[in-house]
ROGUPA-966794 format. One record per residue (C-alpha): residue number from 1; residue in three letters; chain; x, y, z. Coordinates in steps of 0.2 Angstrom, whole numbers, plus 5000, padded with zeros to 4 digits. Layout:
NUM Ala A X Y Z
...
END
This chain:
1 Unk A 5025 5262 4927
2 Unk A 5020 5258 4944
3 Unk A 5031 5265 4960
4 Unk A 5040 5252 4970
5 Unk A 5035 5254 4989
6 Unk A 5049 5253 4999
7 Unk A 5038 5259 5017
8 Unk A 5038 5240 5023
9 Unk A 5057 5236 5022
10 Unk A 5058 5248 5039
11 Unk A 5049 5236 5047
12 Unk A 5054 5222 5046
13 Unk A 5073 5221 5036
14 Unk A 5082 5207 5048
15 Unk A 5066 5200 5055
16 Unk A 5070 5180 5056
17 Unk A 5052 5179 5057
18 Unk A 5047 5187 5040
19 Unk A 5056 5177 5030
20 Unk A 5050 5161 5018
21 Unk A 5052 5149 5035
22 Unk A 5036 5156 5043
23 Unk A 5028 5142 5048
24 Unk A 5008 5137 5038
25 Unk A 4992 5143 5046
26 Unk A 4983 5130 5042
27 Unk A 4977 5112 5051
28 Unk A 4981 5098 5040
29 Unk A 4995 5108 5033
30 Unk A 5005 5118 5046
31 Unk A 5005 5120 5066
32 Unk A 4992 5135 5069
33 Unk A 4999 5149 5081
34 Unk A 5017 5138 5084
35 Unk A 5032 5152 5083
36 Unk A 5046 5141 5075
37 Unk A 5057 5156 5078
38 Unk A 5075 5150 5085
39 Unk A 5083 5166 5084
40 Unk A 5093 5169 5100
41 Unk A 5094 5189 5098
42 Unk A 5087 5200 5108
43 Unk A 5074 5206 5098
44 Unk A 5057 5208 5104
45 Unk A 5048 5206 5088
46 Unk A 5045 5187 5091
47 Unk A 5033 5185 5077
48 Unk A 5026 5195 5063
49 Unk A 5008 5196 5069
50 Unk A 5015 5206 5084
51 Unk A 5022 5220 5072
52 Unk A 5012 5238 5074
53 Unk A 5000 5237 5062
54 Unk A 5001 5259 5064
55 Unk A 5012 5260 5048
56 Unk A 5010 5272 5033
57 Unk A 4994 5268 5022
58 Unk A 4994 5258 5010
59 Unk A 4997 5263 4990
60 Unk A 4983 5259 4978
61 Unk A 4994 5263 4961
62 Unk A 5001 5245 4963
63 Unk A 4987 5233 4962
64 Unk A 4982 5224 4946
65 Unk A 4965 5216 4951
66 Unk A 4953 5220 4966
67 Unk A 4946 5203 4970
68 Unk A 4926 5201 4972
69 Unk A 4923 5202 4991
70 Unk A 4916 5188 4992
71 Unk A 4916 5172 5004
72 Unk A 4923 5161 4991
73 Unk A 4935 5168 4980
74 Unk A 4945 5156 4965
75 Unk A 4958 5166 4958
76 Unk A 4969 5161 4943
77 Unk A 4982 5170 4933
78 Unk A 4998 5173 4924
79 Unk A 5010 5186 4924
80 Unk A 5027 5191 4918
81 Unk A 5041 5203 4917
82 Unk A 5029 5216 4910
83 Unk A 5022 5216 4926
84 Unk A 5035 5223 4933
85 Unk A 5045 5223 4950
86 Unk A 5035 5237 4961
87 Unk A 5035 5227 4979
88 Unk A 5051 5223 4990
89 Unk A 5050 5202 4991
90 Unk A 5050 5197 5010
91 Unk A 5043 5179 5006
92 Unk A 5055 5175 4991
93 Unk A 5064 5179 4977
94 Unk A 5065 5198 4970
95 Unk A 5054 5194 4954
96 Unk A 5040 5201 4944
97 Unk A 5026 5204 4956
98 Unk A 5006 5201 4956
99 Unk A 4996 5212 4969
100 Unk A 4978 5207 4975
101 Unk A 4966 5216 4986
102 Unk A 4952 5207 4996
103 Unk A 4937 5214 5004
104 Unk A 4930 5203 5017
105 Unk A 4912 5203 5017
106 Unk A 4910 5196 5034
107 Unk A 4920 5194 5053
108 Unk A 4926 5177 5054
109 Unk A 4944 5168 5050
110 Unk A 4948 5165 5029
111 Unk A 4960 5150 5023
112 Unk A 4971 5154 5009
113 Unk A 4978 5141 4998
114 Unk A 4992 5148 4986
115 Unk A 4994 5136 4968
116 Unk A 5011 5144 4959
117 Unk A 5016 5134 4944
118 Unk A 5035 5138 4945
119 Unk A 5038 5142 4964
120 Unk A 5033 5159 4965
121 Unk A 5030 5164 4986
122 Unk A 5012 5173 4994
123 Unk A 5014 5186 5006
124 Unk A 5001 5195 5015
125 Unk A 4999 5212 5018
126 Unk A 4985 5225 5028
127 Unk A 4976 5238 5019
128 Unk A 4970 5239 5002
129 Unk A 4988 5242 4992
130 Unk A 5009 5239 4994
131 Unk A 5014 5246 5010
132 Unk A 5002 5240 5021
133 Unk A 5009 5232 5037
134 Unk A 5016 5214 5034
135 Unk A 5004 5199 5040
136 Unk A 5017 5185 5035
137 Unk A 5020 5173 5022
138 Unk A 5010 5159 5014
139 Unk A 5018 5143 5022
140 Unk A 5033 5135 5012
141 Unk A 5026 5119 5007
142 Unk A 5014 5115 4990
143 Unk A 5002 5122 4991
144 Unk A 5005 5137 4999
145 Unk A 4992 5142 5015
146 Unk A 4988 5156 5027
147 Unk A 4975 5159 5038
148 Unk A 4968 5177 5040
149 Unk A 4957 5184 5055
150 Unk A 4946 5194 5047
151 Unk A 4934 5209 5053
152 Unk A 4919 5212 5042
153 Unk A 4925 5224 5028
154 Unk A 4943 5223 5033
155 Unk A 4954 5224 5018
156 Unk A 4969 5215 5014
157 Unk A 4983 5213 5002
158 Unk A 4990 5198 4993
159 Unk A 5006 5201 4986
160 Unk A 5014 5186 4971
161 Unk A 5032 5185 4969
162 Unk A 5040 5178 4956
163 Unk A 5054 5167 4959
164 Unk A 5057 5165 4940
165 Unk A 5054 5180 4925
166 Unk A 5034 5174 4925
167 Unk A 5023 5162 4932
168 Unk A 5003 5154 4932
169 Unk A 4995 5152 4949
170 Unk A 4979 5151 4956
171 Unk A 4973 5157 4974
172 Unk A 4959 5150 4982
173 Unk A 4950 5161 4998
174 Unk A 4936 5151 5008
175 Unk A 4931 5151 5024
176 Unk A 4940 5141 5037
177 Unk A 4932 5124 5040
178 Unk A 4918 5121 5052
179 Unk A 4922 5101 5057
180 Unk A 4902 5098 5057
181 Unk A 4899 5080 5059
182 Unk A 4908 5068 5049
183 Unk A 4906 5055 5043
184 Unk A 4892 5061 5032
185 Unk A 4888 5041 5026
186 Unk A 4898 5025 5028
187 Unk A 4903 5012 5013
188 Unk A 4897 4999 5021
189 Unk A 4894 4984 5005
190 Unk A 4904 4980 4990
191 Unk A 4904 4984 4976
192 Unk A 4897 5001 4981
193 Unk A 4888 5016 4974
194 Unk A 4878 5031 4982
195 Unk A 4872 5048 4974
196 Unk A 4873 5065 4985
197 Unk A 4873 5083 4984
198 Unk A 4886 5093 4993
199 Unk A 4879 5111 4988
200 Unk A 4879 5120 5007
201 Unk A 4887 5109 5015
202 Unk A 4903 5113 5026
203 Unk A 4920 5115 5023
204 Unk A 4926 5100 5033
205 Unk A 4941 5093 5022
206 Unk A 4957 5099 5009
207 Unk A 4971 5090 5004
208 Unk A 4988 5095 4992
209 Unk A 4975 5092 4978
210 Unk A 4964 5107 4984
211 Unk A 4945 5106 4989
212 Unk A 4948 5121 5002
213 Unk A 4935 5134 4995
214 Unk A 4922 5116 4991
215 Unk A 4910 5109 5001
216 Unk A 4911 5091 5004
217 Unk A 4906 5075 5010
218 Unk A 4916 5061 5020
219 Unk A 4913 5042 5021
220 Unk A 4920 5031 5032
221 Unk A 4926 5013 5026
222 Unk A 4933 4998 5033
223 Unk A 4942 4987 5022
224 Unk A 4936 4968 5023
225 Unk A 4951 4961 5015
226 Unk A 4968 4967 5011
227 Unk A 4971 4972 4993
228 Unk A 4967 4985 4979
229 Unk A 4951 4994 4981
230 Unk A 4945 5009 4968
231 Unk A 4936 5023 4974
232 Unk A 4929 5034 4960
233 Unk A 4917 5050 4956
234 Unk A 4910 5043 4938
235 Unk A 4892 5050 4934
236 Unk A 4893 5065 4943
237 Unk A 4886 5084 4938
238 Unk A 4902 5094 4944
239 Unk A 4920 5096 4943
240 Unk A 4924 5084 4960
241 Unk A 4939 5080 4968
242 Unk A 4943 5062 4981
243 Unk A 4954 5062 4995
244 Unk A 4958 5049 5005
245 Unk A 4964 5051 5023
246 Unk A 4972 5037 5035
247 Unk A 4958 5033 5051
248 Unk A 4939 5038 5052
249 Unk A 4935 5057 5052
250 Unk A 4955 5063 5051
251 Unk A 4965 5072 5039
252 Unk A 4982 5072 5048
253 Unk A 4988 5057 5036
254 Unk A 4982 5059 5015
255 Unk A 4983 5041 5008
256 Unk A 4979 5048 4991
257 Unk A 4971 5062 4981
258 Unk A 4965 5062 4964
259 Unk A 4958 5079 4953
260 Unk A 4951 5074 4935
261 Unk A 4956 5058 4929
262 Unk A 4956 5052 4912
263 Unk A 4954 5069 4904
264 Unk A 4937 5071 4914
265 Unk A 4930 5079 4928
266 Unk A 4930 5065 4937
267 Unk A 4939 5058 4952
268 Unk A 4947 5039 4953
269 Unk A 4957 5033 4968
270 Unk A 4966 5016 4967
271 Unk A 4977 5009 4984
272 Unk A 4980 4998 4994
273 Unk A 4972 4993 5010
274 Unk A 4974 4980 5023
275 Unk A 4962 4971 5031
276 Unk A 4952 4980 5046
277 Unk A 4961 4995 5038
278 Unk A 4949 5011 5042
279 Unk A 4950 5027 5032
280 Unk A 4939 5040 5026
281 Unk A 4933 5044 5009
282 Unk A 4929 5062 5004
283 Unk A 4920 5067 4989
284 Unk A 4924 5085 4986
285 Unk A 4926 5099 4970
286 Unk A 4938 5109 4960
287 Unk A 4939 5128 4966
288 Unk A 4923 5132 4975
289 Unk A 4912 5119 4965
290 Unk A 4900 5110 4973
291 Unk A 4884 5100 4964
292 Unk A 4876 5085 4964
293 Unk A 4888 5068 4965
294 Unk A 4891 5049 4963
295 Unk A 4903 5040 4974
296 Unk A 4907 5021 4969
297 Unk A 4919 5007 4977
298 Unk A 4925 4992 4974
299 Unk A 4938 4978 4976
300 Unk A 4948 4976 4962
301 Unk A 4956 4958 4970
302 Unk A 4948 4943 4969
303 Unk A 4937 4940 4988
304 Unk A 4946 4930 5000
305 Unk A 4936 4912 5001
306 Unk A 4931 4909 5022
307 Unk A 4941 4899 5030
308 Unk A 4939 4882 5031
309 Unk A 4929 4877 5046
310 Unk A 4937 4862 5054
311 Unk A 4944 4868 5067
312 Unk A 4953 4860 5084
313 Unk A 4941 4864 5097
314 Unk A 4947 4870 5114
315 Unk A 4942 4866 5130
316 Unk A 4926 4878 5135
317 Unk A 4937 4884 5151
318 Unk A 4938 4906 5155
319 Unk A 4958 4902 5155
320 Unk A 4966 4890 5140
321 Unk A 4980 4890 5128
322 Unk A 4988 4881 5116
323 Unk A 5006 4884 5110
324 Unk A 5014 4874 5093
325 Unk A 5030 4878 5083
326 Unk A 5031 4891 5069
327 Unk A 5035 4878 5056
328 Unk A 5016 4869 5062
329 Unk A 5004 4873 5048
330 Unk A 4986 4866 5047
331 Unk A 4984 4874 5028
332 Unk A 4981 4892 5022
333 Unk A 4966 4895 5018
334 Unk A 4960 4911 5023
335 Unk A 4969 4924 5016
336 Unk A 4957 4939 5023
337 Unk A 4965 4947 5037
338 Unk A 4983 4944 5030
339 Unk A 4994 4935 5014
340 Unk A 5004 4925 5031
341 Unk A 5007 4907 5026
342 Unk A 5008 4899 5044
343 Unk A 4988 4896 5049
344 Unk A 4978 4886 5060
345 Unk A 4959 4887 5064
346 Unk A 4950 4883 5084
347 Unk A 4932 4883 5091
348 Unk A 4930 4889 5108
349 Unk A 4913 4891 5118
350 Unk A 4914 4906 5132
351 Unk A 4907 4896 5147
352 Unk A 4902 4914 5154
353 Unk A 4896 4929 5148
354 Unk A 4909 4944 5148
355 Unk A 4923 4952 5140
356 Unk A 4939 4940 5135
357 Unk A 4957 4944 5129
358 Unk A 4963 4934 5113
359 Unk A 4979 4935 5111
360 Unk A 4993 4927 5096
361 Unk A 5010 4929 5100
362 Unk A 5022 4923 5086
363 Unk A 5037 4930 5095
364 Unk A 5049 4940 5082
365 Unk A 5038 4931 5067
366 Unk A 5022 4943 5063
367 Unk A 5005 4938 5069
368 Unk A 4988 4940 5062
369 Unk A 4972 4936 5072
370 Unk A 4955 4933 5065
371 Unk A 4939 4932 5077
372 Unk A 4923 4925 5070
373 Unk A 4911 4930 5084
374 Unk A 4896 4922 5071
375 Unk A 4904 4907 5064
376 Unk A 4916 4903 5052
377 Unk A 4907 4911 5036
378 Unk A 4901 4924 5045
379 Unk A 4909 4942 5050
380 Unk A 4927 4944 5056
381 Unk A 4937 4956 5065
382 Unk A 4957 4955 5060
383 Unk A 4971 4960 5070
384 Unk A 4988 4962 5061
385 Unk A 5006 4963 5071
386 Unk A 5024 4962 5070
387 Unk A 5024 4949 5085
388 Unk A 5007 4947 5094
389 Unk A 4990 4951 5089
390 Unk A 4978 4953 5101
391 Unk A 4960 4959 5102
392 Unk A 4946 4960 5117
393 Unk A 4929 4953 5110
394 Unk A 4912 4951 5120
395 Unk A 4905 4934 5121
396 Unk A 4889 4928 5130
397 Unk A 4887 4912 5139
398 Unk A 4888 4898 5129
399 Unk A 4895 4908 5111
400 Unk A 4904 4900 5097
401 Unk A 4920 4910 5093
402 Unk A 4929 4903 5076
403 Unk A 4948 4910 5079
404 Unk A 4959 4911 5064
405 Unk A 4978 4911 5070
406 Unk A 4991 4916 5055
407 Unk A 5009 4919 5056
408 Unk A 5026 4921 5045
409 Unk A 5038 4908 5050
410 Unk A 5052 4918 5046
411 Unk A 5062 4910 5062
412 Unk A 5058 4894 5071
413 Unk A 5049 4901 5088
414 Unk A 5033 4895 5096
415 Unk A 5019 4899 5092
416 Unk A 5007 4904 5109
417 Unk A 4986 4907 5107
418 Unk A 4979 4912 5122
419 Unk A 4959 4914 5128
420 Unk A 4958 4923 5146
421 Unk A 4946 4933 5156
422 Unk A 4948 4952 5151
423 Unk A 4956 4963 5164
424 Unk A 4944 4977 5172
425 Unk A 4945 4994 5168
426 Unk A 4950 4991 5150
427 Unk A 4944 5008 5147
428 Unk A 4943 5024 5158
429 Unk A 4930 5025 5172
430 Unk A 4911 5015 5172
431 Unk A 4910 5000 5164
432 Unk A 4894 5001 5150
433 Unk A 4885 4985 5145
434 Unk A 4890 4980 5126
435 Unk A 4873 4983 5118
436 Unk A 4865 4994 5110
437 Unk A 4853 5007 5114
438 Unk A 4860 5015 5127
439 Unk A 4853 5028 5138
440 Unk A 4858 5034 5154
441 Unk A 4857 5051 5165
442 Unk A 4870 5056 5177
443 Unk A 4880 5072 5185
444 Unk A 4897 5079 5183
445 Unk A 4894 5089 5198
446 Unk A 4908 5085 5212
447 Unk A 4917 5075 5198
448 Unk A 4934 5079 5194
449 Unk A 4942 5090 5180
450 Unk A 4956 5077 5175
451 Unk A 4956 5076 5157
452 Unk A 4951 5088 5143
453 Unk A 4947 5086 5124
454 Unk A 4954 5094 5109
455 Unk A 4939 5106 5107
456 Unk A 4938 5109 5127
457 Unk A 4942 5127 5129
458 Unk A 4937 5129 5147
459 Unk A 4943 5117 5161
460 Unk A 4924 5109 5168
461 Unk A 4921 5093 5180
462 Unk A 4920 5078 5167
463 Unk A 4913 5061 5170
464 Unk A 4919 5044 5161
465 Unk A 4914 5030 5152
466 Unk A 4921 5016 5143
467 Unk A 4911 5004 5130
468 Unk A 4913 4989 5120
469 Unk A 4908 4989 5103
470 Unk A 4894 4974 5099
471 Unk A 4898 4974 5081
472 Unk A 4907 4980 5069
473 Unk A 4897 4997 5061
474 Unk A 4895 5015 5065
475 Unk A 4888 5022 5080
476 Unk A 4882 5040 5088
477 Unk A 4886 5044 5104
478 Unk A 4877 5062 5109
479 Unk A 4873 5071 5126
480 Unk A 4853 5075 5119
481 Unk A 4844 5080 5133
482 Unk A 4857 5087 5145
483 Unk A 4852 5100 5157
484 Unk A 4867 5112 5153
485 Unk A 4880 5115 5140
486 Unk A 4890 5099 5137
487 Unk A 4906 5095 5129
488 Unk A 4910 5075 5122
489 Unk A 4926 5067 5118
490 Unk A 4929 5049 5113
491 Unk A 4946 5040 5114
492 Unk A 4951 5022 5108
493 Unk A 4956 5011 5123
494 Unk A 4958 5017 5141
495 Unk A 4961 5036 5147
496 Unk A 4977 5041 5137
497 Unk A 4972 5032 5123
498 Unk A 4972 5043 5105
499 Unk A 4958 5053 5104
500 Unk A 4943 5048 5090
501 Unk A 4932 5060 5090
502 Unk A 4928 5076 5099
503 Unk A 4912 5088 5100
504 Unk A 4903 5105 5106
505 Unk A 4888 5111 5104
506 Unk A 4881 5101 5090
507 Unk A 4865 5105 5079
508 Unk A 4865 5122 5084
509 Unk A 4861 5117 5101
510 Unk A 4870 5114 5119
511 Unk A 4871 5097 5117
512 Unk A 4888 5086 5109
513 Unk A 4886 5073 5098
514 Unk A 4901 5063 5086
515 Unk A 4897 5047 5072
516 Unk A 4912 5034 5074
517 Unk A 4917 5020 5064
518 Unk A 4920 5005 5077
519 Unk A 4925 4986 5074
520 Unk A 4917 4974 5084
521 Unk A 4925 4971 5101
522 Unk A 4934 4988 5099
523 Unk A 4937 4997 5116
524 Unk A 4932 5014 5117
525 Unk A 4931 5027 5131
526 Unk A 4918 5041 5134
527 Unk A 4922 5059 5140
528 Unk A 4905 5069 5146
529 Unk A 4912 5087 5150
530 Unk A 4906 5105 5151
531 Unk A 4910 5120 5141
532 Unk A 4912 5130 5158
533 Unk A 4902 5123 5171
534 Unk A 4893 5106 5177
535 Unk A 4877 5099 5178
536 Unk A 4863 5084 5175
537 Unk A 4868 5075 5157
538 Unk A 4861 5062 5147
539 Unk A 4872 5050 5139
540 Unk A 4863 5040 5120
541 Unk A 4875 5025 5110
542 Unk A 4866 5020 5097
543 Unk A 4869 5010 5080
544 Unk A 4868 5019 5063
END
């Protein structure tokens, strides 16, 4: 029988922050470094990773498995009473316990994602062995996660409480993501299908379904209609796993996850999308499996038929409007951006080139707005709202626009559509013109330092830029050729708008680069920023 270690309960017995509440470690799934402790004592401990790490050595006679030392680790068990209860629980229930060591092989920061079956709680210790100093607890949401700072050879201790008499788990160890470049491909047509490999690739994406330790890839898609599209792995060589997250190249919102459907190793995906709706798809494995893939899609709903193309022309003016009651309806037949009943279709020709504000407001009754920059069968941006749609689109002299105004009459109000000169300064900073290739040299030296980045670390003199997109498609924007080491950030709309994308040092050189998803018309500005300093910068948009 093992002996029970009771050197850590010293420590930290009382300790608010040692307790199941610590917060997670890890992005996607808890706040990293945020100290969520609300104790009003006076106790100067204010969060585990401050606790002298000086204690007594830890004691080898309680581990059951030494873990490979390894980049990668999958771990799965089981274990019961006959385990025995040899460590004082900090992170849960006292319980049967599971004791892992870990070697790391290398000097960089480790994710750990905990699986327990019945609820049992992860708890990090240092040193090979119980008794080692306490690191924290695994965060309190499924799955479990830590993140561990990790100096080559540095060994730690993963302790497995059972909140029950026995439990199954698995615990996964990978490096922490590098974000790379994403997207990795776009689903551009459908029906849809592509083969890749994801076998050293990086770490870029996990979900509540796993994929931490696995490579993977991400696409980005826009959805042409608004209905049921299937996303699924079928055909591929590995174990894979599908995540789904809400907007292009993020994983704060997870619309859907899927892990070996059907009794296979395959992934399938079935939800609901609106129109215009952008998410990313990513293609990624079980455990630390990575392998060749095939990633399909496809609308599952009948394909909205194009609007009918009589239309009431408008006068070819910078300025016009037209207003008509809720209960006025032409017809409805375009069901592509929305399901609203309430429709009617116009023509206008810009008279001058430039940048125009189309705008539907349906009062309390919700809007949707669908341009057709190329005619009325060809492309189309949507714009969907509780009360007024509104998009910006780029039109030269003399350009057809096909506009598709839908409401829900839920209360008699009218109805208003208006065409106008954009306002300047839609975006932050320099106006660029709405084509593609672009290529222009500049100087951040004298600018200011007025807005910073999520991956700036260093406050630097930035310059900016704001762009229209010509089309709808996916673009690069990259600082290739710059003089000194750059920093880039994109945000939708104007200067406080939400960031899209943000980039340093990409390709293993000092230049920045990031792939975006954009709808056509879609206002974006552009950040050029240092990493400490200033200097000469090249600034490249072009279409993927």
């Amino acid at each position: 029988m093992r002996t029970r270690s009771f050197a850590f309960l010293a420590t930290c017995f009382g300790a608010a922050a040692c307790g199941p509440g610590l917060p997670g470690n890890f992005e996607g799934f808890g706040d990293i470094g945020e100290d969520t402790d609300e104790d009003t004592d006076e106790d100067t401990d204010d969060d585990v990773g401050t606790l002298d790490d000086t204690g007594p050595e830890p004691d080898p006679s309680c581990v059951d498995v030494q873990l490979p030392s390894q980049e990668t680790v999958v771990w799965t068990d089981f274990f019961d009473g006959s385990h025995g209860d040899d460590v004082v629980a900090v992170c849960g229930d006292e319980g049967p316990d599971y004791v892992m060591t870990w070697r790391a092989p290398s000097q960089r920061t480790y994710n750990l994602v905990f699986f327990p079956e019945f609820g049992a709680q992860l708890q990090v210790h240092a040193g090979a062995g119980c008794g080692g100093s306490f690191l924290g607890c695994g965060s309190s949401q499924f799955p479990s996660t830590f993140q561990l700072d990790a100096e080559a050879g540095e060994e730690f201790t993963f302790i497995v409480n059972a909140s029950t008499s026995d439990d199954f788990f698995e615990l996964d160890i990978a490096p922490a993501p590098d974000p790379g470049l994403c997207p990795f491909g776009e689903i551009d047509t459908l029906p849809f299908s592509t083969a890749g490999n994801t076998s050293g690739e990086g770490f870029s994406f996990a979900s509540s379904c796993g994929g931490l330790a696995a490579p993977d890839h991400a696409y980005l898609f826009e959805a042409p209609f608004s209905g049921t599209y299937r996303f699924d792995t079928q055909g591929s060589s590995y174990d894979t796993m599908l995540h789904v997250f809400e907007g292009s190249c993020e994983q704060a919102t997870l619309l859907a996850c899927n892990d070996d459907e059907l009794d296979s190793l395959d992934s399938i995906i079935e939800l609901e999308l609106a129109a215009g709706q952008e998410v990313t798809v990513v293609v990624d494995g079980y455990g630390a499996s990575s392998g060749t893939y095939q990633l399909h899609a496809q609308f599952l709903d009948s394909v909205p038929e194009p609007p009918a193309c009589d239309a009431t022309a408008l006068a070819s003016q910078e300025t016009i409007g037209v207003t008509w009651s809720s209960i006025e309806s032409v017809d409805d037949s375009f069901a592509g951006c929305s399901n609203f009943t309430g429709e009617r279709r116009f023509t206008w020709v810009a008279p001058t080139a430039g940048f125009y504000d189309v705008s539907l407001d349906a009062g309390t009754n919700p809007a949707a707005l669908a341009l057709f920059p190329e005619g009325c069968e060809g492309s189309f941006t949507c714009e969907v709202s509780t009360g007024e749609a509104e998009q910006v689109v780029s039109m030269a002299a003399g350009q057809a626009l096909f506009v598709v105004a839908e409401w829900q009459p839920e209360v008699v109000e009218a109805v208003n559509l208006t065409i106008a000169p954009a306002e300047s300064g839609l975006g932050c900073g320099e106006a660029l013109p709405s084509m593609v290739p672009i290529a222009i040299e500049g100087t951040t030296g004298s600018a200011g330092n007025d807005f910073e980045g999520s991956c700036s670390e260093n406050p630097a003199p930035e310059r900016e830029f704001w762009w229209v997109a010509p089309a709808t498609g996916s673009y690069r924007i990259s600082t290739n050729g710059s003089a000194y080491d750059t920093l880039l950030y994109v945000r939708d709309g104007g200067c406080e708008g939400s960031e899209l994308a943000c980039n340093d040092d990409s390709g293993g050189d000092l230049s920045s680069q990031v792939n975006l998803a954009l709808q056509a018309g879609q206002v974006i500005s552009i950040f050029v920023d240092g990493f400490q300093g200033s200097g000469t910068f090249e600034l490249h948009i072009d279409a993927l």
